[in-house]
C-alpha positions as CSV (number, residue, x, y, z in Angstrom):
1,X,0.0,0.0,0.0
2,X,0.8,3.4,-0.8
3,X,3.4,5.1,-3.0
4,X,7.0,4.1,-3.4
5,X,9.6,6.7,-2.8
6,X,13.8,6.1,-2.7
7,X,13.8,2.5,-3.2
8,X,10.8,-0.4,-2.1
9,X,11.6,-0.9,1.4
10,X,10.3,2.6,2.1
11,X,6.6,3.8,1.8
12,X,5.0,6.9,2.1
13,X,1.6,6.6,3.6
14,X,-0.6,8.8,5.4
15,X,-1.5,7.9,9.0
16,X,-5.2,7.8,7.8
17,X,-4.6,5.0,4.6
18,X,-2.7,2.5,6.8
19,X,-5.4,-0.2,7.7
20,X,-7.6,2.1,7.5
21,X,-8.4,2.2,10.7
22,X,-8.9,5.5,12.1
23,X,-12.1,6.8,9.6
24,X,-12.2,10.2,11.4
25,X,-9.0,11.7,10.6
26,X,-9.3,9.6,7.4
27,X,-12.4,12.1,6.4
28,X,-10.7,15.0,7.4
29,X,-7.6,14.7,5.9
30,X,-8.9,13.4,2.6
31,X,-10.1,16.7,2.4
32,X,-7.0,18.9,3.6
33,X,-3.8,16.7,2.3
34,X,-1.8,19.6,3.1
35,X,-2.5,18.9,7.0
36,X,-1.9,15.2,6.5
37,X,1.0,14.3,8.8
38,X,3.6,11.8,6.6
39,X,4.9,9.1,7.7
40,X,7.7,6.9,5.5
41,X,7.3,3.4,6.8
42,X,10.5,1.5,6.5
43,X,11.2,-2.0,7.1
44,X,14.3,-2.5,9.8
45,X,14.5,-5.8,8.7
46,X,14.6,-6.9,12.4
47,X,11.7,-7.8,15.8
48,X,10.3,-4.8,17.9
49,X,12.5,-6.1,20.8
50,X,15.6,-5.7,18.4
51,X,14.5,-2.4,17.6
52,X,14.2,-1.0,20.5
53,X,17.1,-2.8,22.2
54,X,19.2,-0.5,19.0
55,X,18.2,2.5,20.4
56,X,18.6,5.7,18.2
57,X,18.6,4.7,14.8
58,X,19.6,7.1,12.0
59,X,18.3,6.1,8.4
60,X,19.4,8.1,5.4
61,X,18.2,11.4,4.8
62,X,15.8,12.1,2.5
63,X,17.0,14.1,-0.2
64,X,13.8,16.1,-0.7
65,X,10.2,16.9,0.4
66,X,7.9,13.7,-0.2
67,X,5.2,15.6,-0.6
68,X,6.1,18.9,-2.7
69,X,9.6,17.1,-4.0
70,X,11.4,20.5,-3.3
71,X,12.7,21.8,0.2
72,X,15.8,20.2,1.9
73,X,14.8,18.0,5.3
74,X,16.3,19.2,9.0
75,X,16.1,17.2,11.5
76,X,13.3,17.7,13.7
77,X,14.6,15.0,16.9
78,X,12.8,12.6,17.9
79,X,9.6,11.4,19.5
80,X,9.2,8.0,22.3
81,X,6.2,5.6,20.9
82,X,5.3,2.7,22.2
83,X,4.7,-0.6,20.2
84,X,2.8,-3.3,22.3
85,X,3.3,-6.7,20.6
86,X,1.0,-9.0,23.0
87,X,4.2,-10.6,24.4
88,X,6.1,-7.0,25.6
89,X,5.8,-3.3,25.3
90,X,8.5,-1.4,23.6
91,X,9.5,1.9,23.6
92,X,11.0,3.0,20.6
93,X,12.2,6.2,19.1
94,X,11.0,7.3,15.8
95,X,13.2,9.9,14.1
96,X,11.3,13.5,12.4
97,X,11.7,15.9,9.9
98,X,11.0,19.4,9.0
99,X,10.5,20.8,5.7
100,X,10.4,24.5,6.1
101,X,9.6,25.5,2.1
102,X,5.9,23.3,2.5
103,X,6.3,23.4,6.3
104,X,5.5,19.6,6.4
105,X,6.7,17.1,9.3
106,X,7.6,13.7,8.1
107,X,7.9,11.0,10.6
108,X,9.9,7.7,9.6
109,X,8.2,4.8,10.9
110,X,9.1,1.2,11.5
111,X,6.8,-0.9,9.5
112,X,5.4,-2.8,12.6
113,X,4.3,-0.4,13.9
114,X,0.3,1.4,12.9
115,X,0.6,5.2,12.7
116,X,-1.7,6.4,16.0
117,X,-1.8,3.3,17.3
118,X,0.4,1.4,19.9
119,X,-0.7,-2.2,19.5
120,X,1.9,-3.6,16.6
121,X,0.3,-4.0,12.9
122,X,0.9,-8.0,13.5
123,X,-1.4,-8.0,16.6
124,X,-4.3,-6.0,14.4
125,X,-3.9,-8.2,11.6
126,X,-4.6,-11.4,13.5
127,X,-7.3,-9.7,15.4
128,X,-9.1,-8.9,12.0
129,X,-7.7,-12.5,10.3
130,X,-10.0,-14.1,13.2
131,X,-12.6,-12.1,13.6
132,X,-13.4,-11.6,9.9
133,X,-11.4,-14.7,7.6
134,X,-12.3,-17.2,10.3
135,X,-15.1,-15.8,11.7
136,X,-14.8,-16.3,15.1
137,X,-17.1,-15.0,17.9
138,X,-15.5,-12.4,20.0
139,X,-15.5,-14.5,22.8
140,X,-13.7,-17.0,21.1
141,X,-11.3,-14.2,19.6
142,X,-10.7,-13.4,22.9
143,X,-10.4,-16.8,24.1
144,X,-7.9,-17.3,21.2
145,X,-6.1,-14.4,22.1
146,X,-5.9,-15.1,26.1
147,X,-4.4,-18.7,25.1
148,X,-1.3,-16.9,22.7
149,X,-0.9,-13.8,24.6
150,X,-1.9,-13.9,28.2
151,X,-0.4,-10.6,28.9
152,X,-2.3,-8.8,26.6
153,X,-5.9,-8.4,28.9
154,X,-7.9,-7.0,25.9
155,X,-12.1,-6.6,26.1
156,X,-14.8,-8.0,23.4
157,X,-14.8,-4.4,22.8
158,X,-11.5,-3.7,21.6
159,X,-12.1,-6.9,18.7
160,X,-15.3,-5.7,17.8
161,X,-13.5,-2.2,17.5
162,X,-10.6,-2.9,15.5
163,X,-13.0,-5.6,13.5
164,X,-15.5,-2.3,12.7
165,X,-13.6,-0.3,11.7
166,X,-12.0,-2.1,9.1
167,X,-15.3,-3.1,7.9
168,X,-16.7,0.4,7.9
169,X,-13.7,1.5,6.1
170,X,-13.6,-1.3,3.1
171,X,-15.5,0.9,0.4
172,X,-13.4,4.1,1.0
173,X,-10.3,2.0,1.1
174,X,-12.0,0.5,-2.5
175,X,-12.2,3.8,-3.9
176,X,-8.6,5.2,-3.1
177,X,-6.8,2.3,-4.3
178,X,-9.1,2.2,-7.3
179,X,-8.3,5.8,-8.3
180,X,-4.1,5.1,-7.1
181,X,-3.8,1.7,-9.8
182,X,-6.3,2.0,-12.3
């Protein structure tokens, strides 16, 4: 999903698209792209514990604005996120940018990890995979869940969230990746 920029490994997505999970900001910033935050997914080809265990990671710089493709990037530090996995909770560091010409923040994320979410994209997509492929009830999602990850102490609610959403979300996502390959 989304558009590839500086090589396949990297993605440019906006924290709406991903999943499409979060319909409300999807809505508004559909609308305004020019207040959609970016976020260039990257793959760091390792577990969450081994990325956090690395610390501060410095990727390359990119060499323009994702967005406007003009503008040199400054660094903009970094921000603390965590990534819960069902086993552990990680804290990792995510580096930003500034782009002063388009005044745009762009965010490089590990691919894990769900832009404004902390549970890891591998704990979602087995939720969904369950709830949706298999059709499971949510007690029995939950039961499944409870049996792989007793640490994790999620609801019904939180299934039937995540499960929702997604479905909710299925002719928008339709439409956007209609108009992006056809």
């Amino acid at each position: 999903m989304g558009f590839h920029v500086n090589g396949p490994r990297r993605k440019i997505i906006c924290g709406f698209f991903f999943l499409c999970l979060s319909l409300e900001f999807g809505r508004i910033e559909a609308c305004c792209p020019r207040r959609c935050p970016m976020q260039i997914l990257f793959d760091p080809g390792c577990s969450p514990q081994e990325y956090a265990a690395q610390g501060l990671v410095e990727l390359p710089r990119p060499r323009v604005c994702p967005r406007c493709s003009k503008g040199k990037p400054h660094k903009h530090g970094y921000y603390r996120r965590f990534c819960l996995d069902g086993l552990s909770c990680q804290r990792i560091l995510t580096r930003c940018y500034y782009y002063i010409r388009c005044r745009t923040t762009v965010s490089f994320l590990p691919s894990f990890c769900i832009p404004k979410f902390q549970y890891s994209l591998h704990l979602v997509w087995k939720v969904l995979l369950l709830r949706l492929e298999e059709g499971l009830t949510l007690r029995d999602c939950l039961q499944e869940f409870l049996n792989r990850f007793p640490q994790l102490g999620w609801l019904p609610q939180r299934i039937s969230f995540y499960a929702k959403r997604f479905v909710a979300n299925l002719p928008w996502m339709e439409s956007i990746l209609r108009s992006v390959f056809l």
